[in-house]
C-alpha positions in Angstrom: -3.5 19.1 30.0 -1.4 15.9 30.2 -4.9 13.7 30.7 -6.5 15.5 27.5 -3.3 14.5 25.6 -3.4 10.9 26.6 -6.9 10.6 25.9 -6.7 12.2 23.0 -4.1 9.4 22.3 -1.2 12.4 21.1 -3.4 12.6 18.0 -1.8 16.1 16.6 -5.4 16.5 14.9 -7.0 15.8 18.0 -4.5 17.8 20.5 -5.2 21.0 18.1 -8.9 20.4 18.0 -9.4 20.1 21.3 -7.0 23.4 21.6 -10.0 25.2 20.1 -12.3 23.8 21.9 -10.4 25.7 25.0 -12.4 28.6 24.7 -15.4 27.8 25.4 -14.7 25.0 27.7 -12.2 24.9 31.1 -9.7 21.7 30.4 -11.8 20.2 33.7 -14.6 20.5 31.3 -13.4 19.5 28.4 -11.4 16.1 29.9 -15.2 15.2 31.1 -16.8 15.3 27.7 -13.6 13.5 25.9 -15.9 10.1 26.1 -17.1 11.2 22.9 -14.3 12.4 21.2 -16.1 12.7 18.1 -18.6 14.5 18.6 -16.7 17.4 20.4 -13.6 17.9 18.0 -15.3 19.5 15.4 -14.5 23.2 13.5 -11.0 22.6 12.3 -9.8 25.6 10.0 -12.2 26.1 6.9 -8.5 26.8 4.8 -7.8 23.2 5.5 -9.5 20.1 3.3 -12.5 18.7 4.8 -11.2 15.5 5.4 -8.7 17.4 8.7 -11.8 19.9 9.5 -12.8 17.0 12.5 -11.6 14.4 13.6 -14.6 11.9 12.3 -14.1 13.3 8.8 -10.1 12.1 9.3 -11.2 8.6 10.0 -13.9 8.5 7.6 -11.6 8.9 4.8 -9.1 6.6 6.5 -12.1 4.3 6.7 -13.1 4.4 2.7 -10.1 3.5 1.6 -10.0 0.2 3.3 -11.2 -3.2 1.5 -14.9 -4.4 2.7 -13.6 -7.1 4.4 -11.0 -4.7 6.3 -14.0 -2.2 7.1 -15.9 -5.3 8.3 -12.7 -6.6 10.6 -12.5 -2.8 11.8 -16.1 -2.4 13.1 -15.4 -5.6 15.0 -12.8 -4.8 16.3 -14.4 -1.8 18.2 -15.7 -4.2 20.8 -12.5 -5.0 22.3 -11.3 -2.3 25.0 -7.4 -2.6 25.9 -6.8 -5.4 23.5 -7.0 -9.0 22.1 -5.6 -11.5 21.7 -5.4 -13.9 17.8 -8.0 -15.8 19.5 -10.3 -13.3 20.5 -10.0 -11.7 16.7 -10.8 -14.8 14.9 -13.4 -15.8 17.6 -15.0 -12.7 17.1 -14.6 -11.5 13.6 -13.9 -14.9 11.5 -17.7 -15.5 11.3 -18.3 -12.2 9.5 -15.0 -11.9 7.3 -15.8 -16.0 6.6 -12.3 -17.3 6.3 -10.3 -17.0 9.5 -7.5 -17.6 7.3 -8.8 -13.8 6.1 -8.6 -12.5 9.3 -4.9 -12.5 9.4 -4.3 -10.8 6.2 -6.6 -8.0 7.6 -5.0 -7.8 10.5 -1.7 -7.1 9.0 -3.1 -4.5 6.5 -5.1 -2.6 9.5 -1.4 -2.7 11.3 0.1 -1.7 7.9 -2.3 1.4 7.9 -1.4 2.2 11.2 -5.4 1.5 12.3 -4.1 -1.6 14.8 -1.1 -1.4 17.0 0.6 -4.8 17.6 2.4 -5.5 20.5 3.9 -8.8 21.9 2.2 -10.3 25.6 4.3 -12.1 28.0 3.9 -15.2 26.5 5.3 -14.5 23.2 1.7 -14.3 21.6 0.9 -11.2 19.5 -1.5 -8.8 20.8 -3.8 -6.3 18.9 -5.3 -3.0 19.9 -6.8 -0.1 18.3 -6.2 3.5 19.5 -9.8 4.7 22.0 -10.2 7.5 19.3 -10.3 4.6 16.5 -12.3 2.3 18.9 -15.0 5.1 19.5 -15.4 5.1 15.4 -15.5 1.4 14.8 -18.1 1.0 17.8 -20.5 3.6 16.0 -19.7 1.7 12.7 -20.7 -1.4 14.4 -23.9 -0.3 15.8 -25.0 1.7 13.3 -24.4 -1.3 10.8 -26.2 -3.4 13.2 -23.7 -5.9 13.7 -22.8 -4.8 17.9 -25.2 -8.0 19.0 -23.5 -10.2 17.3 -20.0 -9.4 17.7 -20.9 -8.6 21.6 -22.3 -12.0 21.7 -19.3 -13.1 20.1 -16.8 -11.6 22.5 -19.1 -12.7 25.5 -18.3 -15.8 24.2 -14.5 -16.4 23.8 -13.4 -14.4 26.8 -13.6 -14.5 30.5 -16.3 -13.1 32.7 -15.5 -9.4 32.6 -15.7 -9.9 28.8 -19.4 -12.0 29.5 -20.4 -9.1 32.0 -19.1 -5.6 29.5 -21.2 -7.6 27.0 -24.1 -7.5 28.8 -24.1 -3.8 29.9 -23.4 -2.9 26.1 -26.2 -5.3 25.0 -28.6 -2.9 27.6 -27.1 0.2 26.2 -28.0 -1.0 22.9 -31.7 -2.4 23.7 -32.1 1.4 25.8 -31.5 3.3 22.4 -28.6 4.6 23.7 -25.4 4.1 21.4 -23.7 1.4 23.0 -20.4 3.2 22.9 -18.4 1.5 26.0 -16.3 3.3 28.3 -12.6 3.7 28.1 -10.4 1.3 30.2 -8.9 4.7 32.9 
């Protein structure tokens, strides 16, 4: 029970989800299929608006609310498992937002919305990461706006070879049909 709350990052919406989910499926069962969060917590109370009914719908209208060049930053963002760095953002998602200079102004409103955590590296440098429930969204974004290549290509680019080789196997999951969602750092 303690792994399905963690990698259902203590959501509440997520946690009670899942909670229904329980009757059909042993936690064993349900901890396996939690790589697609998504899909699986579905059929929240009918009482309850439609936006809290699944946990897509909850980020969806999180999602419309935010500026197109936030929504653009946020899909990119999806490519980067356990963090980046201001580097690796502007790297990665200056050439779609144009201005890197609008990059940081994103940044701060995603944190603001409580969409990016911040946290501070060794080295005094800031460091940026999105909950894996909120990465799982922006990757599907991404891919389905047809903009994984490029910021894949992108991230390949800037980091070190485990970023060059995660690149690579989501390029294949992408040229497969598959949808290019990339594991969760365990």
């Amino acid at each position: 029970m303690i792994e399905i709350c963690r990698r259902l990052d203590g959501l509440p919406l997520a946690i009670e989800l899942a909670a229904a989910r329980s009757r059909l499926l042993a936690p064993r069962a349900l901890l396996q299929r939690l790589d697609r969060r998504l899909a699986l917590l579905t059929g929240g109370p009918r009482t309850l608006p439609a936006r809290q009914q699944t946990l897509r719908n909850t980020i969806d209208w999180s999602y419309d609310l935010l500026t197109p060049d936030e929504q653009a930053l946020f899909r990119q963002l999806g490519v980067f498992a356990g963090g980046c760095t201001v580097e690796a953002v502007v790297a990665v998602c200056a050439p779609e937002t144009g201005d890197p200079a609008d990059v940081f102004d994103s940044l701060a409103s995603l944190g603001d919305k409580s969409l990016l955590r911040v946290s501070t590296a060794p080295d005094g440098e800031p460091r940026f990461s999105v909950l894996e429930t909120i990465r799982e969204y922006a990757l599907e974004r991404l891919v389905a706006g047809g903009g994984a290549l490029a910021g894949f290509a992108a991230m390949a680019a800037c980091g070190g070879p485990e970023d060059a080789e995660r690149a690579a196997r989501l390029f294949g999951a992408i040229a497969e049909g598959t949808d290019g969602a990339c594991p969760s750092p365990r």
